[in-house]
C-alpha positions in Angstrom: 27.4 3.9 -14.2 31.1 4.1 -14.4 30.4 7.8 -16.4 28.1 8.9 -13.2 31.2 7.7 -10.7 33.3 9.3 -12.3 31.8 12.8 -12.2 30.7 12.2 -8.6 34.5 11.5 -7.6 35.5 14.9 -10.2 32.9 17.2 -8.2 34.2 15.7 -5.0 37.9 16.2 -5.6 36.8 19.6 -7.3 34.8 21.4 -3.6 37.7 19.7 -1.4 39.8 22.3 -3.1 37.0 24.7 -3.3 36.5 24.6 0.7 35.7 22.3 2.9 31.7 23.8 4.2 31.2 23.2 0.4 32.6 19.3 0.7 29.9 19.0 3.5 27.2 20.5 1.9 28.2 18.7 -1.7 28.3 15.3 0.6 24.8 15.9 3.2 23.0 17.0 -0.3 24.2 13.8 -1.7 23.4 11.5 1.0 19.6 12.6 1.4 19.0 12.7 -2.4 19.8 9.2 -2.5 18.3 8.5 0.4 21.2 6.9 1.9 20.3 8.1 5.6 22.8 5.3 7.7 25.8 5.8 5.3 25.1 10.2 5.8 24.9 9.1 9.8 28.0 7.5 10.1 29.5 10.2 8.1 28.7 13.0 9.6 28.9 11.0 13.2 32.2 11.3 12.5 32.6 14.9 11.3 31.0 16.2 14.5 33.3 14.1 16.3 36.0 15.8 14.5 34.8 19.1 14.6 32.2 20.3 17.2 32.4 23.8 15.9 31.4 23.4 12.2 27.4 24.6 11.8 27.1 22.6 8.5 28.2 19.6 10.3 25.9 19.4 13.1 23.1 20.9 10.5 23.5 17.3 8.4 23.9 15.3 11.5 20.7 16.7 12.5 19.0 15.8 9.7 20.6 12.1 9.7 19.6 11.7 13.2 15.9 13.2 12.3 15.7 10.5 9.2 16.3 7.7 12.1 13.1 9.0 14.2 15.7 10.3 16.7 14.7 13.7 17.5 15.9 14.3 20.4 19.3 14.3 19.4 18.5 16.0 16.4 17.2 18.7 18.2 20.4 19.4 20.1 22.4 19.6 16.8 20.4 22.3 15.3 20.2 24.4 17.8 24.0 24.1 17.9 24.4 24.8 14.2 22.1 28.1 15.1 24.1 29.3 17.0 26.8 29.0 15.4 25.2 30.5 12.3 22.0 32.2 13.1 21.4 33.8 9.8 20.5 30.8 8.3 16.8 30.0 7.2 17.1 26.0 6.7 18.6 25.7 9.9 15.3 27.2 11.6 12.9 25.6 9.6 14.0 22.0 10.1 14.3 23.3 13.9 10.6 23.3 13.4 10.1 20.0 11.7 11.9 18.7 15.2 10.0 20.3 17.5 6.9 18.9 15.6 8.2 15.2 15.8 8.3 16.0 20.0 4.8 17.5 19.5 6.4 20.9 20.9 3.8 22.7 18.4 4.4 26.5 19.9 7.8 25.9 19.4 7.6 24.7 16.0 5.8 27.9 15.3 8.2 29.9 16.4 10.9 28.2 14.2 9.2 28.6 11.2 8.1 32.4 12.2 11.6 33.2 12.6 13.0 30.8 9.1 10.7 32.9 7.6 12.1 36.3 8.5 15.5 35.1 7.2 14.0 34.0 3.8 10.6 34.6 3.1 11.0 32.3 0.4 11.3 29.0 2.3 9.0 26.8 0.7 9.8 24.1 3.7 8.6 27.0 6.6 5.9 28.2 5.1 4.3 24.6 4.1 4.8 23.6 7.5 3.8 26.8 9.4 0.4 26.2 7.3 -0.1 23.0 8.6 1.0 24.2 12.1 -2.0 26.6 11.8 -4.4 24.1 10.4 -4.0 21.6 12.9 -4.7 24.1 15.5 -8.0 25.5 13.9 -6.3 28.7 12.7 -7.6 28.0 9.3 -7.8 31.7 7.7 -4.0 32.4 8.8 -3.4 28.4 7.3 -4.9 29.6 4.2 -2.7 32.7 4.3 0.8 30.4 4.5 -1.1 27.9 1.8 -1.6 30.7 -0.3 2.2 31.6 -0.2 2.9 28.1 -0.9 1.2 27.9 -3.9 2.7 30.6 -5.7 6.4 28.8 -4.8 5.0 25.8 -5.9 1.9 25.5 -7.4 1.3 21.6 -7.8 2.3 21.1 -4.5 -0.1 18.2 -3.2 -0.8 18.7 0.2 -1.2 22.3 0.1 -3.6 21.8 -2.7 -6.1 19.5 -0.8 -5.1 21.6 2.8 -5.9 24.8 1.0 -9.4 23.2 0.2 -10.3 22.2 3.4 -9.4 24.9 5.3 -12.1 26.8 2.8 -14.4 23.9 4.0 -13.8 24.7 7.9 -14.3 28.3 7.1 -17.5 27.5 5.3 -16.5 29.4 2.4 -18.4 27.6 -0.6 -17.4 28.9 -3.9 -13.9 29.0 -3.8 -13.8 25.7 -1.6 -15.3 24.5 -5.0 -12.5 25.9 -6.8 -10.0 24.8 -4.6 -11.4 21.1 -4.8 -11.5 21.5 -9.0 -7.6 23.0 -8.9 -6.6 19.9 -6.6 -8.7 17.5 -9.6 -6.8 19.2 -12.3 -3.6 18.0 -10.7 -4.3 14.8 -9.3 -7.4 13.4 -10.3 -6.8 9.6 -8.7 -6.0 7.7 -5.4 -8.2 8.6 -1.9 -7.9 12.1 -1.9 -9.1 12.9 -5.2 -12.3 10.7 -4.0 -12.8 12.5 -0.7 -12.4 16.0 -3.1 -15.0 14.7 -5.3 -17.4 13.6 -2.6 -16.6 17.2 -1.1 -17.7 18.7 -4.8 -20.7 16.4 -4.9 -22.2 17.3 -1.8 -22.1 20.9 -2.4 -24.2 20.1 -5.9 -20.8 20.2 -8.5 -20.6 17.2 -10.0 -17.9 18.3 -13.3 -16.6 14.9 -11.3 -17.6 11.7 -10.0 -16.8 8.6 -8.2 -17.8 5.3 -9.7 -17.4 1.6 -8.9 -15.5 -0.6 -11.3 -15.4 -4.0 -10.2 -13.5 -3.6 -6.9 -12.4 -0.2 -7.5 -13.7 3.2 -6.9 -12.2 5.3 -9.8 -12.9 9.2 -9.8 -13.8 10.5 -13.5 -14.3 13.8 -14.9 -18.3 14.3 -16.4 -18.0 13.3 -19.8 -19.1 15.8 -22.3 -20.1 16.0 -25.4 -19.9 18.9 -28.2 -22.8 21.3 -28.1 -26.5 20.0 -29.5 -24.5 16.1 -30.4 -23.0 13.3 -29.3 -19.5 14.0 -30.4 -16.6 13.8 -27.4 -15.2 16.5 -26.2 -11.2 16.6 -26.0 -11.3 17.0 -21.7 -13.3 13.8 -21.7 -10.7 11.6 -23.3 -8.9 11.2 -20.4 -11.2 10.0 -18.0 -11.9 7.1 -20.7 -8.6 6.4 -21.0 -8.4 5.6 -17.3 -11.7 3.7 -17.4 -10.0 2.0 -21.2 -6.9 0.7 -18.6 -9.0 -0.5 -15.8 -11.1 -2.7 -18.0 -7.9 -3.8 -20.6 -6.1 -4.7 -17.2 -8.8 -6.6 -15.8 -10.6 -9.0 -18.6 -12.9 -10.4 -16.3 -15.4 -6.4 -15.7 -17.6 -5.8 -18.1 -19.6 -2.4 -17.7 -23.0 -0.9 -18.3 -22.6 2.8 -20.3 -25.8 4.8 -19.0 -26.5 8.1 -21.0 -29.1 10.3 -19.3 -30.7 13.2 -22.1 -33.3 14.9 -20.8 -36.0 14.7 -23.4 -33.9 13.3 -26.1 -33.6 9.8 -26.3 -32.0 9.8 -29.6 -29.2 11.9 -28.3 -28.8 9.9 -25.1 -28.5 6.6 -27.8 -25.9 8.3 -30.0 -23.7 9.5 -27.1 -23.7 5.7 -25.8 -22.4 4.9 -29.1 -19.9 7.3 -29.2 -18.2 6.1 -25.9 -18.8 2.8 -26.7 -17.1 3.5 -30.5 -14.0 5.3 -28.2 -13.1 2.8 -25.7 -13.4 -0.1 -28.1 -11.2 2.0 -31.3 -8.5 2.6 -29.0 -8.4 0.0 -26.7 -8.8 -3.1 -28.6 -8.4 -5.5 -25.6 -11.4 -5.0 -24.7 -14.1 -7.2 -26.1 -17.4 -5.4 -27.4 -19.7 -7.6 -25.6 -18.6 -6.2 -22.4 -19.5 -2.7 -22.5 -23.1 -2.9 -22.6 -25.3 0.4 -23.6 -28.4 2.1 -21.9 -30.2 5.3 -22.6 -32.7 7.5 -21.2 -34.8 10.6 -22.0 -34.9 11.9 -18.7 -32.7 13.6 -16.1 -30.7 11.3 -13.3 -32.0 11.8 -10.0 -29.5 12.2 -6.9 -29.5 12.4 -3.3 -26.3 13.3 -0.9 -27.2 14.1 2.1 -30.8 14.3 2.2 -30.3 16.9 -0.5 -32.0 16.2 -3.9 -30.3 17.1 -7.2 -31.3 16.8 -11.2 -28.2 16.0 -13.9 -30.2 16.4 -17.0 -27.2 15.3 -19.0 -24.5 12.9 -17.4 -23.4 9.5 -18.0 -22.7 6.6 -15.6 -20.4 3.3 -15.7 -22.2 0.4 -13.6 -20.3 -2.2 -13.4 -22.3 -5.2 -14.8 -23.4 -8.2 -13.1 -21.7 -11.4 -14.2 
């Protein structure tokens, strides 16, 4: 810790002789990293007391103020920081993120429209100005700002699962699919990734799927096999791991492993076996008489939406009654 104060207080000393727009950058940078938004108000409360002309003083307050839910007054500090410097993109786009909190949405619009003539770069802008256009049903000029997005940033959450649906709302299947598979790759757990996976399911992709252990909805990728055996494939690992975790946490779930073959029960045996042999090998928590085995020569049958699909190879985890 004291190593950490001590280059803190050396930067410090160092941009007070380097300028003093520097200092204030250095120290509003600093306060929102930490997330240290009441000691970053009271200091730059008092810079903009000090000086009312300083445009990266009344940029920071307005951020401050904006971390307190007071846009308002936030508002009026970055407009004042525009125009005192109106070349700057940053300034503009959190313009935007103001007008938003005051529900001032052509406004906001026009913030990021003009951040982004300044720096066509701004990741901040052009994440917003998506989600400006997708809230008001614009959804092909959303996908456009998404799009941009993604290049800047390509694991970006919300533009991932945004970019999806507004494919959904265009009706525009086959990358909507893709778009829902990139999200998966990313972040293939919480609420989302089930809503991506129903999304995938209903449109007859099921590479994923949703199942119920004990309390818990967990999304898994299909577990495969090597071609013609019963052998795992390396991109099925993981999705056993997380179903290995759930069941070392929580001693009390024991689980049914259902193997669907179409016309090949042996197969459909020896693949039970073989997740069985996994989750038990590596995660030796978990006592063998709760994962229980079951096996079929014929496809699994599913309906979503009135709509009828066949899986003639796929596997299921039901969690089993006590």
């Amino acid at each position: 810790m004291k190593t950490i104060s001590l280059i803190f207080t050396s930067l410090f000393f160092l941009l007070i002789f380097t300028g003093c727009s520097a200092t204030k950058q250095f120290m509003g940078d600093y306060y929102l990293q930490q997330n240290n938004y009441d000691d970053g108000y009271k200091h730059f409360k008092k810079e903009v007391s000090s000086d009312k002309n300083d445009a990266v003083t009344h940029y920071y307050y307005g951020r401050f103020l904006l971390a307190k839910d007071e846009p308002k007054k936030a508002l009026k500090h970055f407009k004042k920081a525009i125009v005192l410097k109106s070349r700057n993109s940053d300034y503009y786009s959190w313009l935007g993120v103001t007008y938003a909190s005051l529900k001032q949405y052509n406004n906001e619009r026009s913030a990021y429209l003009k951040a982004l003539t300044l720096d066509k770069e701004n990741i901040l802008a052009l994440t917003y100005l998506a989600h400006n256009y997708f809230d008001k049903k614009e959804y092909i000029k959303a996908l456009q700002y998404y799009k941009a997005s993604l290049k800047l940033v390509p694991e970006s959450q919300d533009v991932l699962y945004n970019r999806a649906l507004s494919l959904n709302k265009l009706g525009r299947t086959p990358e909507e699919k893709i778009a829902w598979k990139e999200y998966l790759s990313y972040y293939p757990a919480g609420a989302l990734a089930r809503n991506a996976v129903k999304q995938l399911n209903e449109k007859g992709n099921f590479e994923y799927r949703n199942h119920l252990i004990g309390f818990k909805t967990i999304t898994l990728r299909n577990i495969t096999f090597k071609p013609l055996g019963a052998e795992l494939n390396s991109d099925s690992k993981p999705s056993l791991d997380v179903l290995g975790k759930v069941l070392s946490d929580n001693k009390k779930i024991s689980i049914h492993i259902v193997v669907y073959q179409l016309k090949n029960k042996i197969l459909a045996k020896q693949k039970a076996k073989s997740i069985k042999r996994y989750l038990l090998t590596k995660y030796q928590k978990i006592n063998i008489n709760r994962l229980k085995l079951s096996w079929f020569n014929q496809a699994k049958k599913v309906v979503i939406s009135k709509r009828r699909y066949q899986l003639d190879e796929t596997v299921d985890f039901i969690t089993a009654a006590r």
